[in-house]
N, C-alpha and C positions, 0 to 999 in steps of 0.2 A: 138419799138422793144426792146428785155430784153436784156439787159447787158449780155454777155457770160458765166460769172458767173452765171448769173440767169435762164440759161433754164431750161427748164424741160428735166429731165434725166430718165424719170420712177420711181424714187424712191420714198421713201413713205418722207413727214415732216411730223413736231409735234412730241408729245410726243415719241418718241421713234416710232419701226418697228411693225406694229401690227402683219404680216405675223408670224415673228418672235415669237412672243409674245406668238401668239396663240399656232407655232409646240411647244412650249417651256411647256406654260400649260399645253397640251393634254399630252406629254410626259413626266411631272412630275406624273401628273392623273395616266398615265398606267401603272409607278413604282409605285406608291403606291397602287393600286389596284392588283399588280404581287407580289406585298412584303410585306402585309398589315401586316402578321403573323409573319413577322422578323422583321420591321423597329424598333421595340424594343432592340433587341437582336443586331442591326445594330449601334445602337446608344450606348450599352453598351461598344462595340467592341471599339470605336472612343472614347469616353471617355476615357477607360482605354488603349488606344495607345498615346492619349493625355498627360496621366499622369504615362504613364512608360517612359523606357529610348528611346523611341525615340520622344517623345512628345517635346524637344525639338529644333531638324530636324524639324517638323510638323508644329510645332508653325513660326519657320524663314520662313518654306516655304510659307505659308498662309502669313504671312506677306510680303514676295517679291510679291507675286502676288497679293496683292491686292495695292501694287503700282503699279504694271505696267499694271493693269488694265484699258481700255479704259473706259470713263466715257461720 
């Protein structure tokens, strides 16, 4: 009999949640096929928010969250 720790709970092991994985892909896919003609113009936007006056707000924030980011 498995350890309490060890039962099976439904959820997925290994590398990561494929369920996930996958709504995650498909819904990258749909943005960039809905915004294929801005992602340019999207990216200039974030640069130059980056490297005006609040790029430095942006920069702390991305930095806080990718500490407290689950791994």
């Amino acid at each position: 009999m498995a350890a309490p720790t060890e039962r099976k709970t439904g959820k997925e092991f290994g590398e990561g949640n494929y369920k996930a994985s996958k709504r995650f892909r498909d819904s990258e896919e749909a943005f960039v096929k809905k915004n294929r003609d801005k992602i340019p113009e999207m990216g200039k936007a974030a640069r130059d928010a980056l490297e005006g006056p609040e790029g430095k707000s942006l920069k702390k924030a991305a930095a806080r969250a990718a500490r407290t980011t689950l791994h």
